[in-house]
BAFI-604617 format. One record per residue (C-alpha): residue number from 1; residue in one letter; z, y, x. Coordinates in steps of 0.001 Angstrom, whole numbers. Layout:
BAFI-604617
{k=NUM&r=A&up=Z&north=Y&east=X}
...
end
This chain:
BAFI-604617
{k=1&r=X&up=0&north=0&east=0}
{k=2&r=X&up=-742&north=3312&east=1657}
{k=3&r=X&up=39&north=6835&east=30}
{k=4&r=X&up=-1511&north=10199&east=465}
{k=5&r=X&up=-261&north=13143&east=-263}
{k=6&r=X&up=-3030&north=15643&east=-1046}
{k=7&r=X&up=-1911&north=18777&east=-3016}
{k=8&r=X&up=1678&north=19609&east=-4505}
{k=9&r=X&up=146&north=19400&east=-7781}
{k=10&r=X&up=-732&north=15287&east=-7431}
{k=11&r=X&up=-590&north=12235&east=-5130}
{k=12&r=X&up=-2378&north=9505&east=-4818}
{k=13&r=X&up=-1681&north=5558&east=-4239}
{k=14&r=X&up=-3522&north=2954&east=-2903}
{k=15&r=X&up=-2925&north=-986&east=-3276}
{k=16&r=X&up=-4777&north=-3557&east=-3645}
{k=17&r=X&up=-7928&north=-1836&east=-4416}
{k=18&r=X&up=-6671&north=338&east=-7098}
{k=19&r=X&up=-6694&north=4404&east=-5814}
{k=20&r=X&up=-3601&north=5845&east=-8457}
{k=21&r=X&up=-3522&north=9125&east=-8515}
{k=22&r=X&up=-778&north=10957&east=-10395}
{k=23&r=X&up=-1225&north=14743&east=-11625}
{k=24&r=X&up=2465&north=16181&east=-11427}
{k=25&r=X&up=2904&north=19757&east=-11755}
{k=26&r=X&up=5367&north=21228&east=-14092}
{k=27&r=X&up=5709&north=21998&east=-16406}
{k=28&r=X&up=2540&north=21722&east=-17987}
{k=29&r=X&up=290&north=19882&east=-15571}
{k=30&r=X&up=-2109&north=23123&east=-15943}
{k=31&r=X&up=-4258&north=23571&east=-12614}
{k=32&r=X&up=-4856&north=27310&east=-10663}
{k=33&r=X&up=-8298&north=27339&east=-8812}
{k=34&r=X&up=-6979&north=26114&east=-5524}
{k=35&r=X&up=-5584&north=22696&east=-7099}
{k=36&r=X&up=-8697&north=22019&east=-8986}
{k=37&r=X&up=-11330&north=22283&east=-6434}
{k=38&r=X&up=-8573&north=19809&east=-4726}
{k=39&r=X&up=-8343&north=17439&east=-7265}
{k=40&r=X&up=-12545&north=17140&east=-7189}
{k=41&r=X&up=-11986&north=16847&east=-2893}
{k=42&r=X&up=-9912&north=13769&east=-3722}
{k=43&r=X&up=-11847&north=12060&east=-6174}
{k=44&r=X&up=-14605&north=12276&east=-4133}
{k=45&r=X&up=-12906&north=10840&east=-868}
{k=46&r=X&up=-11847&north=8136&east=-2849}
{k=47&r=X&up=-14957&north=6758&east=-4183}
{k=48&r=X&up=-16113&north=7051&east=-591}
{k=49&r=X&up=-13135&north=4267&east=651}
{k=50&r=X&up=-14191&north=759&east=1112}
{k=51&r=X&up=-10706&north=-164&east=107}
{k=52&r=X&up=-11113&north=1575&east=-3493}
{k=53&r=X&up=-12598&north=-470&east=-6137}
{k=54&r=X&up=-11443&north=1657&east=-9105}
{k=55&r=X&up=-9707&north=4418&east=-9844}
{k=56&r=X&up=-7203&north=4993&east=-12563}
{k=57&r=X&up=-6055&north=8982&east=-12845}
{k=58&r=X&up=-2645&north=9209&east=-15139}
{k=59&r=X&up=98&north=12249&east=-15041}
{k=60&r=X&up=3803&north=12547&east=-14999}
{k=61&r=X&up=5791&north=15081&east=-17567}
{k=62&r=X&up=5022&north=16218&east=-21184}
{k=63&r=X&up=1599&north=15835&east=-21488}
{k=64&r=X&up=-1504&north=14603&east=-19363}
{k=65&r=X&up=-2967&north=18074&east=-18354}
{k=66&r=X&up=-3191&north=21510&east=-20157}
{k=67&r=X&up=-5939&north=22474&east=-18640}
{k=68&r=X&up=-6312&north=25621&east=-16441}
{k=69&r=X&up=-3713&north=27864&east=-15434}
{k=70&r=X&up=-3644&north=30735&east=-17838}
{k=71&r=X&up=-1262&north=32939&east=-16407}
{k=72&r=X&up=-3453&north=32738&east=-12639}
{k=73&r=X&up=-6945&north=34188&east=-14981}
{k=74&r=X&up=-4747&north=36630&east=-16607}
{k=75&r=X&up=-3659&north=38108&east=-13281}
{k=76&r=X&up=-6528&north=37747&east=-11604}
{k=77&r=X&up=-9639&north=37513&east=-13997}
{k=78&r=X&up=-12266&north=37141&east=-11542}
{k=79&r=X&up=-11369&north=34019&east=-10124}
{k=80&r=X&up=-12961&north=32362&east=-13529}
{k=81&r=X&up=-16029&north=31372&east=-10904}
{k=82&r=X&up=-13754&north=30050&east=-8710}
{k=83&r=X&up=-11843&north=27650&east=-11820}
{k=84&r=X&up=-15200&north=26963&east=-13639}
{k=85&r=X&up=-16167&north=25708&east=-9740}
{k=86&r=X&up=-13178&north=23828&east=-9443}
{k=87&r=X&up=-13251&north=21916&east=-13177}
{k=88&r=X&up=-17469&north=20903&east=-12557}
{k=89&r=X&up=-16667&north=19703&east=-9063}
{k=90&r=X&up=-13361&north=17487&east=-11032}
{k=91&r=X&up=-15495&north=16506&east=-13765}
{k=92&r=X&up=-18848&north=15406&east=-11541}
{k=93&r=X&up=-16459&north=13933&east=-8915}
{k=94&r=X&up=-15168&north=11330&east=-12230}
{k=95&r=X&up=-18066&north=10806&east=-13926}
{k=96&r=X&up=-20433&north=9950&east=-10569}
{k=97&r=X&up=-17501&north=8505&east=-8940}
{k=98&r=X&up=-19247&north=5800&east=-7410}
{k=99&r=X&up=-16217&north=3413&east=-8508}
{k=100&r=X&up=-15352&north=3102&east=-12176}
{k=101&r=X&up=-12383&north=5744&east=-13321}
{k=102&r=X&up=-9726&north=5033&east=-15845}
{k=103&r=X&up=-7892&north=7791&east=-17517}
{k=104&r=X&up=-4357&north=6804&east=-18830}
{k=105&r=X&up=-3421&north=10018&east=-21537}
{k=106&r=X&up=-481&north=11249&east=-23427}
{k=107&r=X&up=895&north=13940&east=-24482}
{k=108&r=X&up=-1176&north=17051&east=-24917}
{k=109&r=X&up=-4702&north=16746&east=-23582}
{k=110&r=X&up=-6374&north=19779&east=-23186}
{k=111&r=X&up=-8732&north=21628&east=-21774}
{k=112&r=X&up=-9462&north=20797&east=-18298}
{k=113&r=X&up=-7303&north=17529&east=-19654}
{k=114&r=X&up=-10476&north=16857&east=-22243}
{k=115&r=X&up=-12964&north=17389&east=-18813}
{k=116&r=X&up=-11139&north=14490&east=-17066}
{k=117&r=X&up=-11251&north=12431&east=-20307}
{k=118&r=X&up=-15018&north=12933&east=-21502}
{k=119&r=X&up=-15943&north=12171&east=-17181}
{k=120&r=X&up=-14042&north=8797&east=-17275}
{k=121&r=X&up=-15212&north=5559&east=-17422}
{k=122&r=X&up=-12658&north=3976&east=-19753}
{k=123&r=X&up=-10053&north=5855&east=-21458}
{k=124&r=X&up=-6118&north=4158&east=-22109}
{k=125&r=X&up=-4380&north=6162&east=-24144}
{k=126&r=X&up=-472&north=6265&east=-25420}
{k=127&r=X&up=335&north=6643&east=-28877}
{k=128&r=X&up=1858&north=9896&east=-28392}
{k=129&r=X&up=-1775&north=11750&east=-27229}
{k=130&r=X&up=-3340&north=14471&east=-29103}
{k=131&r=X&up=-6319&north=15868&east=-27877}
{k=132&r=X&up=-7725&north=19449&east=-28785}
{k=133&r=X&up=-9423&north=22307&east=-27300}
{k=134&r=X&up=-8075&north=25632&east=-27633}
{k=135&r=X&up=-11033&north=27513&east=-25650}
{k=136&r=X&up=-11936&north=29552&east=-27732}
{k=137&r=X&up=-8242&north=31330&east=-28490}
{k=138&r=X&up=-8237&north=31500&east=-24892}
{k=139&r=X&up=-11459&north=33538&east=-24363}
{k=140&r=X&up=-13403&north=30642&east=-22527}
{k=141&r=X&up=-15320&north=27579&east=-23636}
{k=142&r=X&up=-15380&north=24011&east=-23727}
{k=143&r=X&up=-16018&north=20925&east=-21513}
{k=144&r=X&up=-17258&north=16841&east=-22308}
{k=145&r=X&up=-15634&north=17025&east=-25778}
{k=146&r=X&up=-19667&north=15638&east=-27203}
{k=147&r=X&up=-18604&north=12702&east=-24774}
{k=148&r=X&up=-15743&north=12173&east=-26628}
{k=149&r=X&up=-16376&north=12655&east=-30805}
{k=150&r=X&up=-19770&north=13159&east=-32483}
{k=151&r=X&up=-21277&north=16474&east=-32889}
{k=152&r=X&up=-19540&north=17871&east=-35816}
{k=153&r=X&up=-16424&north=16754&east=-35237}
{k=154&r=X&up=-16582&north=18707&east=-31758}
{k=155&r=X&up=-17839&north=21720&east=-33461}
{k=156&r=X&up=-14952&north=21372&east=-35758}
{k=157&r=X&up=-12400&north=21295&east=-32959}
{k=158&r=X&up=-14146&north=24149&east=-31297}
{k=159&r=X&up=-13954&north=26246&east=-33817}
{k=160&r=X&up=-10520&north=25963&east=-35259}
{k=161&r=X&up=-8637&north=24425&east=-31932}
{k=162&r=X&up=-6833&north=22150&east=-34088}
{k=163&r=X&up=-5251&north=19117&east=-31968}
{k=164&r=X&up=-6314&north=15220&east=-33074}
{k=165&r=X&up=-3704&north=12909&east=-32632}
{k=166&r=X&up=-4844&north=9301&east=-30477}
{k=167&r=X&up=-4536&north=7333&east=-33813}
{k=168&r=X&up=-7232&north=9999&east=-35197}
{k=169&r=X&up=-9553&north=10042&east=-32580}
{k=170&r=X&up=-9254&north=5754&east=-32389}
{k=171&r=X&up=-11712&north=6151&east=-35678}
{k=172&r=X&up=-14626&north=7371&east=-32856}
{k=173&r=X&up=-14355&north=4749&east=-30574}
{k=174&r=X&up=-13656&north=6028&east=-27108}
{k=175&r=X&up=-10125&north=5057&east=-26498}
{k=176&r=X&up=-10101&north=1188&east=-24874}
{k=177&r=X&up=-5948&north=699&east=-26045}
{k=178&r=X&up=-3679&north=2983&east=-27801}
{k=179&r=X&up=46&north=1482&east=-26802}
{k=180&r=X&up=3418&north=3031&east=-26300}
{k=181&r=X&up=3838&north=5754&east=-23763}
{k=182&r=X&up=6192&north=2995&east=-21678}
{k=183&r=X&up=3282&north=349&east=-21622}
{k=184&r=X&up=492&north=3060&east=-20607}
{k=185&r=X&up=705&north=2940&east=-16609}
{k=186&r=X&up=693&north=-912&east=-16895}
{k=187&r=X&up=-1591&north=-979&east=-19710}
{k=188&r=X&up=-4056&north=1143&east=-17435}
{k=189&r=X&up=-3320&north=-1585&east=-14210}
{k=190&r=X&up=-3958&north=-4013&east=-16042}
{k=191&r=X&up=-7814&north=-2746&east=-16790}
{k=192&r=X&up=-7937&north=-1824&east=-12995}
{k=193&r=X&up=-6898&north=-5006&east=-12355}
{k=194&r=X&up=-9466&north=-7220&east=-13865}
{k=195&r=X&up=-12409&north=-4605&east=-12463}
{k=196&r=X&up=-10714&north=-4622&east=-8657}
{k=197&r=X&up=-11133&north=-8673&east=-9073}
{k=198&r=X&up=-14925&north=-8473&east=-9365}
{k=199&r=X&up=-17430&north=-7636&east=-6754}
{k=200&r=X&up=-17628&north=-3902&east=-5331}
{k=201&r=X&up=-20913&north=-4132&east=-5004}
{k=202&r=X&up=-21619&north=-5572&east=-8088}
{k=203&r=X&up=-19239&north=-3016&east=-9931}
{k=204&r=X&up=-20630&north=-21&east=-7636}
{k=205&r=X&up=-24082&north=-955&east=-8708}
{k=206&r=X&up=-22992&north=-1438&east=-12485}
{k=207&r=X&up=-21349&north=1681&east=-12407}
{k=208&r=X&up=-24527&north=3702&east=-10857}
{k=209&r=X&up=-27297&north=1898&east=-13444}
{k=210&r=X&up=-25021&north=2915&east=-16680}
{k=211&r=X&up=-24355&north=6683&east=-14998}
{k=212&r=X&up=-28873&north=6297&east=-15262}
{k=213&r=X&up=-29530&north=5318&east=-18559}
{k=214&r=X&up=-26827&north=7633&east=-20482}
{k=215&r=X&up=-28419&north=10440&east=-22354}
{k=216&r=X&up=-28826&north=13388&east=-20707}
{k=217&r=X&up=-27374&north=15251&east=-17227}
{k=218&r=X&up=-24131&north=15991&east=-18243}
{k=219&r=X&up=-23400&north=17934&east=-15027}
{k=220&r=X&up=-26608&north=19960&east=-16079}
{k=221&r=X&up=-25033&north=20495&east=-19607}
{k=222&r=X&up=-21467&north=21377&east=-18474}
{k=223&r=X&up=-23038&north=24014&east=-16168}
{k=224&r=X&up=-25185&north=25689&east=-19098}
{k=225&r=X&up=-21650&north=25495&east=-20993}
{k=226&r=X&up=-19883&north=27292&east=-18458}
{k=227&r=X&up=-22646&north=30392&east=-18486}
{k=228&r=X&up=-21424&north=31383&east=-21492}
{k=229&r=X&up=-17275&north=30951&east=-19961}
{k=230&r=X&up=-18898&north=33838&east=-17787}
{k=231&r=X&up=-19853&north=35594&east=-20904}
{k=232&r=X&up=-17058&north=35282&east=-22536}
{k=233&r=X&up=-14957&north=37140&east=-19757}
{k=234&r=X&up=-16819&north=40178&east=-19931}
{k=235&r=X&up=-15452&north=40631&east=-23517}
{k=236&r=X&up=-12690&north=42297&east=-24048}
{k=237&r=X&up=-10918&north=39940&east=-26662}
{k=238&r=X&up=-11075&north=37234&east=-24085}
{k=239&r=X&up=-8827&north=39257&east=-21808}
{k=240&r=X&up=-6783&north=40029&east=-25117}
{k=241&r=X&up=-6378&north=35984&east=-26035}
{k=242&r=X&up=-5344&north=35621&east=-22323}
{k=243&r=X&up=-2492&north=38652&east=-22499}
{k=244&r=X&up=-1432&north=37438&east=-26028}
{k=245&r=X&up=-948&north=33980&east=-24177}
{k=246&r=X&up=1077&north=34881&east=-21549}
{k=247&r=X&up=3229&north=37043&east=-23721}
{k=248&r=X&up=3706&north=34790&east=-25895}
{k=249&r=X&up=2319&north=36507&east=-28982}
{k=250&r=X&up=-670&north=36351&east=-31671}
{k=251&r=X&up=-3795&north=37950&east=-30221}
{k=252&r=X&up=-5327&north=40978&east=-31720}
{k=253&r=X&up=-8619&north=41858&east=-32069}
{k=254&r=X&up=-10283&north=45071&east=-33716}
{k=255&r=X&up=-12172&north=44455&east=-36195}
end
């Protein structure tokens, strides 16, 4: 078993061909610019390690991951290039991860969380998930939601930012297990498991020929999407929704 420590905000263990790595950082696992570009760094590395044959990406704390860090774009609004950099370079490092990746949720998923989720490979999720994305009362925009729920269901949760709990979203087919928060870190091993017994190669191939023949560049798509994140931050209610956030209060907007 080896362990690296890559950024305070997560860690990563390796043993017997299963890279774990663990998001920690209280208390809302929500990533600044610096930890997200990170977080991409290490995915990559590890899909480059002959002694990874899957990776399985979980957190510690309340929820999985809220996403970005609010409170760093409300101080310092032009770094939104820097964070939209950081969460395509997460979400391409998953999804072409030449190794399959297995998400383990619960808790809140948002966001940057939903990014993660809609890259993966297989998705494990405790009964105590809810999944929503609250872009748009934050002045920004979405990320792999379509990966996640069919089209009007994502235009749904766009629009109103309402949260879907992992017993709701079971109905559209993308989570592998819903179990109890206490069984998900197993539950997720257990997956990893059964893939790290098989052939790299074979799996490494596998995992390149379904990547082909999905529908679309969804890279190509999440960088059109985040054109209009740019947008949105020359508007002055996005700067508004991000105040009202860190204040704590309803936004206001003139009407």
């Amino acid at each position: 078993m080896t362990q690296q420590n890559q950024n305070d905000a997560f860690h990563t263990v390796i043993d017997n061909g299963i890279a774990e790595l663990v998001i920690e950082k209280p208390p809302v696992n929500a990533l600044d610019s610096h930890e997200w570009l990170a977080l991409a760094q290490a995915i990559d590395a590890l899909g480059t390690q002959e002694d990874v044959k899957v990776i399985v990406i979980r957190s510690q704390g309340r929820g999985f991951c809220a996403g970005v860090d609010i409170k760093e774009l409300d101080a310092y609004p032009e770094r939104i290039v820097q964070v939209n950099a950081g969460n395509y370079a997460t979400f391409k490092a998953v999804h072409r991860s030449p190794v399959p990746v297995i998400v383990a949720v619960h808790g809140y998923v948002l966001g940057g969380g939903i990014g993660i989720t809609g890259a993966a490979d297989i998705v494990v999720a405790s009964e105590c998930a809810t999944f929503a994305l609250p872009e748009v009362d934050r002045g920004a925009m979405g990320a792999h939601l379509q990966r996640l729920f069919p089209v009007q269901k994502v235009r749904y949760m766009f629009f109103t930012g309402e949260t879907v709990t992992s017993q709701e979203a079971d109905r559209y087919g993308f989570i592998e297990r819903i179990v109890p928060h206490a069984q998900l870190r197993e539950t997720a091993l257990e997956i990893a498991n059964k893939i790290a017994a098989k052939s790299s190669s074979m799996i490494r191939i596998a995992k390149e020929a379904l990547n082909g023949i999905e529908d679309g560049d969804l890279e190509a798509k999440y960088r059109w999407e985040q054109g209009f994140t740019l947008e949105a931050y020359t508007r002055p209610d996005s700067a508004e929704t991000r105040r009202a956030f860190v204040e704590k209060r309803e936004a206001r907007f003139d009407l």
